[in-house]
C-alpha positions as CSV (number, residue, x, y, z in Angstrom):
1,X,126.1,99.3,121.7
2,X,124.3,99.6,124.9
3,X,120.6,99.5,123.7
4,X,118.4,96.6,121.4
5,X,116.7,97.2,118.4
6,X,113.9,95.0,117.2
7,X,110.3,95.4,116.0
8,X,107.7,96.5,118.1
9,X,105.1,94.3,119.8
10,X,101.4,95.1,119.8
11,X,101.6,95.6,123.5
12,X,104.0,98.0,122.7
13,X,102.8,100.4,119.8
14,X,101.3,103.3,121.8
15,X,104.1,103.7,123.4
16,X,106.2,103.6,120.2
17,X,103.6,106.3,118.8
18,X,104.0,108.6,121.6
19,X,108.0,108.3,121.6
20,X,108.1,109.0,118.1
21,X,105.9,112.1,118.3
22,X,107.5,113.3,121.7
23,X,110.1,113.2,119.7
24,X,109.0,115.2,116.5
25,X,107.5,117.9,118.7
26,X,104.0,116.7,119.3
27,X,102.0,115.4,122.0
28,X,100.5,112.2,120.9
29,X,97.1,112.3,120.3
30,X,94.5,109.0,120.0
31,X,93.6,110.0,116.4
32,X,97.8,109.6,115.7
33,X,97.6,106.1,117.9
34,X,94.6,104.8,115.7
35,X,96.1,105.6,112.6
36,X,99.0,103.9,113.5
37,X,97.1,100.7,114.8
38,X,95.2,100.6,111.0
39,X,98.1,101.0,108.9
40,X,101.4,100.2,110.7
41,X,102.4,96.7,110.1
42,X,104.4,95.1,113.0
43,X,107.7,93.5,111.5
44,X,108.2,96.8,109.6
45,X,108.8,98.9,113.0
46,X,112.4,98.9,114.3
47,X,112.2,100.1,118.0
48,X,115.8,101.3,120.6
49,X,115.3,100.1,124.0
50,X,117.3,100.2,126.8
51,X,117.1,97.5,129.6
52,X,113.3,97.8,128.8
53,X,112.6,101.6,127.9
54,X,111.7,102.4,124.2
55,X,113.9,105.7,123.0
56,X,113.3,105.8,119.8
57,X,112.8,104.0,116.5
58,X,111.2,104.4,112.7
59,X,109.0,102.3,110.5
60,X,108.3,101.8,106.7
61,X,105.3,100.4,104.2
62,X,105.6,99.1,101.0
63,X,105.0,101.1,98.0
64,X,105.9,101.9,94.2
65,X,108.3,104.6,92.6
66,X,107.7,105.5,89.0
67,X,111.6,105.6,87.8
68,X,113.0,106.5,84.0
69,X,111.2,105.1,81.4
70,X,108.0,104.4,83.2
71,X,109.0,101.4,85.0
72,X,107.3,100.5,88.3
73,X,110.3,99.8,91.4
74,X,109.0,99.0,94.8
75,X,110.0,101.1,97.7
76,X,109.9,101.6,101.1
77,X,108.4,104.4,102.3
78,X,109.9,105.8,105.5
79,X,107.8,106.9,108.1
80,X,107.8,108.3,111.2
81,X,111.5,108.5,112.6
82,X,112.8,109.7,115.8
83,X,115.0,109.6,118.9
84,X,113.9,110.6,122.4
85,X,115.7,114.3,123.1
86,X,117.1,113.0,126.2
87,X,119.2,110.4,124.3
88,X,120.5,111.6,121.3
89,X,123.6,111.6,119.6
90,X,124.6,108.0,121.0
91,X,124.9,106.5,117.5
92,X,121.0,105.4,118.6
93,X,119.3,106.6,115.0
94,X,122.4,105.7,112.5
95,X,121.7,102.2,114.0
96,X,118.3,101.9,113.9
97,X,118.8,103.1,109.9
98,X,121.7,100.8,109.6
99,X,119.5,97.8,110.5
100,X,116.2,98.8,108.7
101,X,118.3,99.2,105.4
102,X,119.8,95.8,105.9
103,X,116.1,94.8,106.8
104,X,115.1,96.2,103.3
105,X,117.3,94.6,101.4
106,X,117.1,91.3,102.4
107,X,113.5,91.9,101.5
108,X,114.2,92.6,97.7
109,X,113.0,96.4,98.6
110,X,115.6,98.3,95.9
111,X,114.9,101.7,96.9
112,X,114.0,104.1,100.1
113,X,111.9,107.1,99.7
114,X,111.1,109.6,101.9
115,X,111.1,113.5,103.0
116,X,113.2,114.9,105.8
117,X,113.5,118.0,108.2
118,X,117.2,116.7,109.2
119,X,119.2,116.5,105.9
120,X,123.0,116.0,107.0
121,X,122.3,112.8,109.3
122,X,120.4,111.3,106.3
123,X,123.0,112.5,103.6
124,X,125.4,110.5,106.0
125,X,123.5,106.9,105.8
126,X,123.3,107.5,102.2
127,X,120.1,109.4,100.8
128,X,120.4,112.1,98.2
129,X,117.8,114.5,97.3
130,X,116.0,113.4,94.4
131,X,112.9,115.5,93.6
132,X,112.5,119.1,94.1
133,X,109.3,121.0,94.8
134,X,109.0,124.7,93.0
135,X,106.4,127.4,95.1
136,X,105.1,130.0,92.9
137,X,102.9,132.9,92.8
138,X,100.9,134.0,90.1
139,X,98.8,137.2,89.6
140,X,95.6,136.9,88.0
141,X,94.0,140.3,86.5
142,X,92.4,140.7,83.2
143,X,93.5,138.0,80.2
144,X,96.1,136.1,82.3
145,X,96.7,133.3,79.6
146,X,97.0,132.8,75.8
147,X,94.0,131.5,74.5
148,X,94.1,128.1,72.8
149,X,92.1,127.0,70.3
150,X,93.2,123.7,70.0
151,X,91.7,122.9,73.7
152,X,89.0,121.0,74.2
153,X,86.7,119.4,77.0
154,X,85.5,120.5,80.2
155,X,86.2,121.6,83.5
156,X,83.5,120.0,86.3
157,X,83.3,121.0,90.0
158,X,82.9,117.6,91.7
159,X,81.7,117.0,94.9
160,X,83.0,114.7,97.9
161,X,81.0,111.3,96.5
162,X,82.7,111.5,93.1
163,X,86.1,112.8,94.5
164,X,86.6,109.4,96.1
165,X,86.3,108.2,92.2
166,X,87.8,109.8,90.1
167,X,91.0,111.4,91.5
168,X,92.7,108.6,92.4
169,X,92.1,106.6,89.5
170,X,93.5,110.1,87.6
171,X,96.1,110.2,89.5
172,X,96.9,106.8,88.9
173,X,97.3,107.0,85.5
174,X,99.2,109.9,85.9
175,X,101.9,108.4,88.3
176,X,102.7,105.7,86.2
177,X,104.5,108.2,83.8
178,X,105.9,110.7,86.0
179,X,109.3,109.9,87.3
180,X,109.4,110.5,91.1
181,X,105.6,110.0,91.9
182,X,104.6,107.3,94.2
183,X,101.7,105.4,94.5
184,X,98.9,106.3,96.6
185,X,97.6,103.5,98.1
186,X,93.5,102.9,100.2
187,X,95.3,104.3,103.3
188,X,96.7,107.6,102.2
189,X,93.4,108.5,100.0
190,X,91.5,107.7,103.1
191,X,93.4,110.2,105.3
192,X,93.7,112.7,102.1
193,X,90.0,112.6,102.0
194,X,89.2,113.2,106.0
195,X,91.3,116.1,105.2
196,X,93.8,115.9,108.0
197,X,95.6,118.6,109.6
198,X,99.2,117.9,108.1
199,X,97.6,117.7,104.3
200,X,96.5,121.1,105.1
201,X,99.9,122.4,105.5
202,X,98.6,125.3,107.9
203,X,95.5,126.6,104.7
204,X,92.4,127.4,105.9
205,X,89.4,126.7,104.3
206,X,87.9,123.9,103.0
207,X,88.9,122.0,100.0
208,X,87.0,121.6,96.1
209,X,88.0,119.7,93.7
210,X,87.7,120.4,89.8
211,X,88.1,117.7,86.9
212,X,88.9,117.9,83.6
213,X,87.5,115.5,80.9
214,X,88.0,115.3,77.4
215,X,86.1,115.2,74.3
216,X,85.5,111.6,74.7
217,X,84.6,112.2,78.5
218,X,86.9,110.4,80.3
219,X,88.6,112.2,83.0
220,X,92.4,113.3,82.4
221,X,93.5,115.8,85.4
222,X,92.1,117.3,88.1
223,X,93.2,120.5,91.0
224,X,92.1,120.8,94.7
225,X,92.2,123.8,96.2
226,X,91.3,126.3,99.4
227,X,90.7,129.6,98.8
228,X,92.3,132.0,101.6
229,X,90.2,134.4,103.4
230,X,90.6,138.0,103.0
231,X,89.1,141.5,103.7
232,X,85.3,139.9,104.9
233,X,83.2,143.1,103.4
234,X,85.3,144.1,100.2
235,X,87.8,141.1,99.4
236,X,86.2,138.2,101.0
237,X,88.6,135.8,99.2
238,X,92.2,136.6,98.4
239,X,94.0,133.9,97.2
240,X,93.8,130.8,95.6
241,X,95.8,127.6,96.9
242,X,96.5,124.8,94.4
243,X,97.1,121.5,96.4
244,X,97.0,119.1,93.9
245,X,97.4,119.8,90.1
246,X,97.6,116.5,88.5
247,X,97.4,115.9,84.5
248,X,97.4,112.7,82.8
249,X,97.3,115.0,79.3
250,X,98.6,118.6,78.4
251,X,95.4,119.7,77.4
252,X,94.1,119.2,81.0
253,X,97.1,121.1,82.6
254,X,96.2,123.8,80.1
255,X,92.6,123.7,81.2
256,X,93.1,123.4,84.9
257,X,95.8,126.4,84.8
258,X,93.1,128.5,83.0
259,X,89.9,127.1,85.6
260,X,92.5,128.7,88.6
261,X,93.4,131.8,87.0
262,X,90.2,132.4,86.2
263,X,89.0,133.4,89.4
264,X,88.2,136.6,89.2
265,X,87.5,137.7,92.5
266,X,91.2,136.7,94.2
267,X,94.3,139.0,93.4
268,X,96.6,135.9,93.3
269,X,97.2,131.9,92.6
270,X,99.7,130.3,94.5
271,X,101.5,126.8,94.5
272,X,103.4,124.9,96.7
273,X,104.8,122.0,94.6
274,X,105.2,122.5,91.6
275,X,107.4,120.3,89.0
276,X,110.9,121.7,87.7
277,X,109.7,121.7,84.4
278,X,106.3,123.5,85.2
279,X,104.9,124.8,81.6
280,X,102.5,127.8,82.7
281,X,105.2,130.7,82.6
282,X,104.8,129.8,78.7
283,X,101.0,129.9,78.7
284,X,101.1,133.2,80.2
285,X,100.3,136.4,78.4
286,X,103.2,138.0,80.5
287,X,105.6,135.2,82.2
288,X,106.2,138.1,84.8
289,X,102.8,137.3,86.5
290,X,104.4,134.1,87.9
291,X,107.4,134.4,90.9
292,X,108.8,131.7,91.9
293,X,109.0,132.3,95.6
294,X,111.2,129.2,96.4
295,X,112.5,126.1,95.4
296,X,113.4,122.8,97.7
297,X,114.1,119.6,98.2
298,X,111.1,117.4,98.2
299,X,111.9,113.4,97.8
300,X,114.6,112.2,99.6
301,X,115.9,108.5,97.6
302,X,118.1,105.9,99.1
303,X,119.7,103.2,96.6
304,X,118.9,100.0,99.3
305,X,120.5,97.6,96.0
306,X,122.5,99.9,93.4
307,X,122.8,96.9,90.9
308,X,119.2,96.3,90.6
309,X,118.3,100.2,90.8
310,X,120.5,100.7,87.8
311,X,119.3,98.1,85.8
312,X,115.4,99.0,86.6
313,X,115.8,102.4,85.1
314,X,115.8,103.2,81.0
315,X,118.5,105.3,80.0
316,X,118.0,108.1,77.3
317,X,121.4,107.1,74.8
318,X,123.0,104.3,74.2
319,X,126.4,103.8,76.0
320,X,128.2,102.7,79.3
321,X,130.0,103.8,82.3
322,X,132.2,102.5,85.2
323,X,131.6,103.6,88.4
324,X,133.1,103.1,92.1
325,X,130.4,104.1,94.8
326,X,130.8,104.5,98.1
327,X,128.3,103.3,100.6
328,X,129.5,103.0,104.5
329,X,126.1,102.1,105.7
330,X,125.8,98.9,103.2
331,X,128.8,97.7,102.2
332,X,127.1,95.5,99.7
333,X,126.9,98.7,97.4
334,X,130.4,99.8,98.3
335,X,132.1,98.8,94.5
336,X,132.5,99.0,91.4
337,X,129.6,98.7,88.5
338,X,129.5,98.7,85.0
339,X,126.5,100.2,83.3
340,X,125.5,99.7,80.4
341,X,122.2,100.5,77.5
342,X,121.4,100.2,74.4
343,X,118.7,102.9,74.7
344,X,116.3,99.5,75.2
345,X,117.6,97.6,77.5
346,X,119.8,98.0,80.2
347,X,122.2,96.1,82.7
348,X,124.2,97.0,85.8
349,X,126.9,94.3,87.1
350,X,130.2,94.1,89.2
351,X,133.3,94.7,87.4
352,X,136.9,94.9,88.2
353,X,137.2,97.5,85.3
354,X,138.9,100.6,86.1
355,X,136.0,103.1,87.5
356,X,135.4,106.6,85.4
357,X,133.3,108.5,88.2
358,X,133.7,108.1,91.8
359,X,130.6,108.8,93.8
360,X,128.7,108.4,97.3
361,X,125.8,106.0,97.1
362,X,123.6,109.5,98.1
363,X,125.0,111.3,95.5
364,X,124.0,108.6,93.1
365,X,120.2,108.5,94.8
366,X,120.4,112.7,93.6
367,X,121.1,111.5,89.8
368,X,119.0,108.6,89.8
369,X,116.1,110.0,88.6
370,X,117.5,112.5,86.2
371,X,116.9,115.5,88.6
372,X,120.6,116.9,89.1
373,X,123.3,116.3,86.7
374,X,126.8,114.7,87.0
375,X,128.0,117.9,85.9
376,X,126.6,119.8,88.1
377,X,127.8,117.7,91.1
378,X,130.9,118.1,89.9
379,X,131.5,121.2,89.9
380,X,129.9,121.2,93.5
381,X,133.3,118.9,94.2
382,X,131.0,115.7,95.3
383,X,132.2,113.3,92.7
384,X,135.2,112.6,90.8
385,X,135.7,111.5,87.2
386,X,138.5,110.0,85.1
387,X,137.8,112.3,82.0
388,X,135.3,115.0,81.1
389,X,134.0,113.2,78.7
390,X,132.7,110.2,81.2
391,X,130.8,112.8,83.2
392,X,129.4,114.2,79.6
393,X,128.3,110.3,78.4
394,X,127.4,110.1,82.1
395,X,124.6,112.7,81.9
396,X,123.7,111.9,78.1
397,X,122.6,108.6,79.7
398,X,120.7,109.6,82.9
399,X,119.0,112.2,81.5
400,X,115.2,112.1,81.0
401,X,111.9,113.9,80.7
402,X,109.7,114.9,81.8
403,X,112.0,116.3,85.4
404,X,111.2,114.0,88.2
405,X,108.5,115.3,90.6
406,X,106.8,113.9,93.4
407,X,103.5,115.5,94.9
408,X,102.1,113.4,97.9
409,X,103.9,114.4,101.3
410,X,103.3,112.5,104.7
């Protein structure tokens, strides 16, 4: 290895920025370089140089995944990542993961989130898909959804002051339930709030917000949204774009669903994430108004510590299972583990029994959170298994509900 990796200095992090944006595609820009100055922290960065000249590197913060059973893990969130163009393919970003995982784990950090434009590198240093987002399209017109009688509360328009107070307090209550949502900490709501190009994800238009509270009051979901531009004299808004649609409560996802289709002057709703399990094709009066336009990946999970992964997460039956993992990039992982639950308590330990499935440590990360079946993987011909009937009491055990989802992007 012909290059060192360490952490970035302070003299050093504008250069760091620019590499890494240089190297996404972007000119940096001193908004991007002030950011970074407010909410990097130092020993987190891992920078390439050689004899002196930074090429590339990738960074992390410290947040919380909501795993199975609605237990809080820390993670690392992985941010920006990137090798100049010039000097690719020299083993430069496998090391630079190779040593931040190590970093990670000496830390007590169990798991790795992140998203990803460049799936087969990071499928090779051990993430696995996790989470996927469902885009949809709904027509409105007359009577879109079955009435509910049962529904109560109401929906307020809120305006920038009390956005800053209730939604992330709603959406913290919501995350701590939903399997694959992370926490949002001062920083993100900060940037989510100045409204930032990337949150925009290339809609025009400004953004509302709507809340719905209950009976009692107290706030339990709310949507943002843009409304797209259309024909200026006779359709002067076309569609309606749900950013957020957050519930802490099915009556508020029935309430927000029906304060978005209810816009009658726009021909159409659409979503970009959406969860797996999304209920409004059943609230509709005719499930054909909604066309799912397409579905992707979304949260990309690495298992940093499979032992103490496995024993974080609840398990929906009672049961065990041996299983050999693979894991070239952290050969602490790379063996064998006995799970086991009593549908209360878990462990995950060591064992020298004889393994029932045999998996990569990324194909694991894609079960994890109950979002892709051992079944199905499979049949895909990713893992092996001793018996049927392991892969069966395999998925018995990892499955869960509601689907994993995760919404926030960065």
């Amino acid at each position: 290895m012909d290059f060192e990796i360490r952490p970035v200095r302070d003299t050093e992090l504008d250069r760091y920025v620019s590499v890494l944006e240089l190297a996404a595609g972007r000119h940096v820009t001193s908004e991007a370089i002030a950011e970074a100055r407010e909410t990097y922290e130092l020993e987190r960065t891992l920078a390439a140089f050689e004899r002196g000249v930074l090429l590339g590197g990738l960074s992390s913060d410290a947040l919380e995944l909501t795993v199975p059973g609605d237990e809080i893990l820390p993670a690392a969130r992985i941010t920006l990542t990137g090798v100049l163009p010039t000097h690719r393919r020299r083993g430069i970003s496998t090391e630079l993961n190779r040593c931040q995982l190590r970093w990670l784990r000496e830390r007590g950090e169990p798991v790795a989130v992140f998203m990803t434009s460049g799936p087969r590198f990071y499928r090779r240093v051990g993430y696995g898909p996790a989470t996927v987002a469902v885009e949809a399209e709904i027509a409105t017109g007359r009577n879109p959804l079955e009435t509910s009688s049962a529904d109560s509360g109401v929906i307020r328009v809120v305006d920038e002051p009390e956005r800053h107070r209730v939604l992330p307090e709603a959406f913290d209550r919501h995350r701590r339930h939903q399997p694959g949502q992370i926490n949002r900490p001062p920083s993100f709501w900060k940037a989510w709030f100045g409204d930032h190009d990337r949150y925009r994800k290339g809609e025009p238009g400004d953004r509302f917000a709507a809340v719905f509270d209950d009976a009692a009051g107290v706030p339990q979901g709310y949507v943002t949204y843009r409304l797209r531009p259309g024909n200026p004299r006779d359709d002067p808004v076309d569609t309606l774009v749900v950013e957020d649609l957050i519930d802490v409560t099915g009556e508020a996802r029935r309430s927000l669903w029906a304060y978005c289709l209810g816009f009658e002057q726009v021909a159409r709703v659409v979503a970009h994430n959406l969860p797996a399990d999304e209920p409004l094709a059943w609230m509709l009066t005719d499930s054909r108004r909604l066309r799912v336009t397409r579905v992707r990946d979304f949260l990309w999970l690495r298992l940093v510590d499979v032992e103490r992964a496995l024993t974080a997460r609840s398990y929906a039956s009672e049961g065990s299972l041996v299983i050999e993992v693979a894991d070239s990039t952290l050969p602490e992982n790379a063996r064998r583990f006995r799970l086991e639950s009593d549908g209360a308590a878990s462990t995950c330990s060591p064992t020298a029994i004889e393994p029932e499935l045999w998996l990569d440590v990324a194909d694991l990360a894609a079960v994890y959170l109950g979002g892709v079946t051992f079944r199905t993987l499979s049949r895909a011909g990713r893992i092996q298994a001793a018996s049927t009937a392991a892969i069966h009491r395999g998925d018995a055990m990892f499955a869960w509900q509601p689907a994993p989802w995760t919404v926030s992007d960065w």
